[in-house]
Wavefront OBJ file of the C-alpha trace (Angstrom):
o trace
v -0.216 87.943 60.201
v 2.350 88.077 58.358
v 1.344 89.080 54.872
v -2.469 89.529 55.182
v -4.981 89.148 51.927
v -6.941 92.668 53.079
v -8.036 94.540 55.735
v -11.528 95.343 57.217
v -12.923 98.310 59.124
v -16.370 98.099 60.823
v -18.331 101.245 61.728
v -20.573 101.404 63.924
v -22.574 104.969 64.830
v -22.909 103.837 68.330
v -19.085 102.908 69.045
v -15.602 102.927 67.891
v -14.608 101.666 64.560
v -13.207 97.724 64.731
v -10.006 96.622 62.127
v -8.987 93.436 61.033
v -6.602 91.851 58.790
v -8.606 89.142 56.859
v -7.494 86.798 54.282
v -9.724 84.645 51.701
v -9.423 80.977 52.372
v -7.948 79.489 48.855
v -10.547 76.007 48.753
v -13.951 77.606 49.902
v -13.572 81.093 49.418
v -14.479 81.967 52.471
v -13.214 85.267 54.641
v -11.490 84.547 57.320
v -11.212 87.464 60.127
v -7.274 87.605 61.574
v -7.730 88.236 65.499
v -4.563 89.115 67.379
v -3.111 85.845 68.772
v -5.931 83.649 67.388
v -5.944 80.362 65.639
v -5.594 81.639 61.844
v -6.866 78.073 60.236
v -3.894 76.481 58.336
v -1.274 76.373 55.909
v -2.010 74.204 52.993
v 1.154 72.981 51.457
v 0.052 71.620 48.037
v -1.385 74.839 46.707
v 0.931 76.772 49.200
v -2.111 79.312 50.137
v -3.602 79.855 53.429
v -6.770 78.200 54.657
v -10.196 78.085 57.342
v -9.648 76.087 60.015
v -12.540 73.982 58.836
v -10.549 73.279 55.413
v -7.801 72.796 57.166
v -8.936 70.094 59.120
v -10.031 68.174 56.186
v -6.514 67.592 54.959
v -6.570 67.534 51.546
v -6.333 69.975 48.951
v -8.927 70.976 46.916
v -8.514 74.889 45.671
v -11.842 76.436 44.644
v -10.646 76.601 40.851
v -10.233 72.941 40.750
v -13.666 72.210 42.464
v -14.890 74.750 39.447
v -13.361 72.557 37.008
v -14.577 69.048 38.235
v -18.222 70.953 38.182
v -17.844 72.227 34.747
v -16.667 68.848 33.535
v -19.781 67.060 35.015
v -22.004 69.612 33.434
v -20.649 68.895 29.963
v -20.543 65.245 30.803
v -24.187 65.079 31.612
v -25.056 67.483 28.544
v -23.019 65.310 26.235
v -25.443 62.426 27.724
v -28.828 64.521 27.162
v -29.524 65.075 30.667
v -29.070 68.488 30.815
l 1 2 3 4 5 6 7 8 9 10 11 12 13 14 15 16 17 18 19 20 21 22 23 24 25 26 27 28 29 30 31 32 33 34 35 36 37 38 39 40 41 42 43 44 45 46 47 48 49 50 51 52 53 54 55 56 57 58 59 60 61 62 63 64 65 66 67 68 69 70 71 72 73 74 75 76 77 78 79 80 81 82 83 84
């Protein structure tokens, strides 16, 4: 990978140590281990930020900030209506 997000070491007392470049997908914030000629996820063009494969094959963009927002805005919506 070309310009990986971090990098993980795993120690283990009964074996060698295992290293990874990871990277944190941009719409569900989750890890995503970089393997050595491996299937990475995606690309996502809108936000320009990589991706899980499982976000990826969703196809549309929807970056964790903006799912943050629309959340936030329902909770003052439904406090604003006395349901909260």
């Amino acid at each position: 990978m070309r310009r990986a997000g971090g990098y993980a070491i795993w120690t283990s007392p009964d074996g060698p140590a295992k290293e990874a470049d990871t990277f944190t997908c941009s719409h569900c914030q989750r890890l995503v281990f970089v393997q050595p000629k491996q299937d990475l996820g995606g690309f996502c063009r809108v936000c320009m930020k990589h991706i899980c494969g499982p976000c990826a094959d969703l196809g549309r963009c929807l970056t964790w900030e903006k799912q943050m927002e629309i959340a936030e805005a329902r909770y003052r919506l439904r406090k604003a209506a006395g349901l909260e």
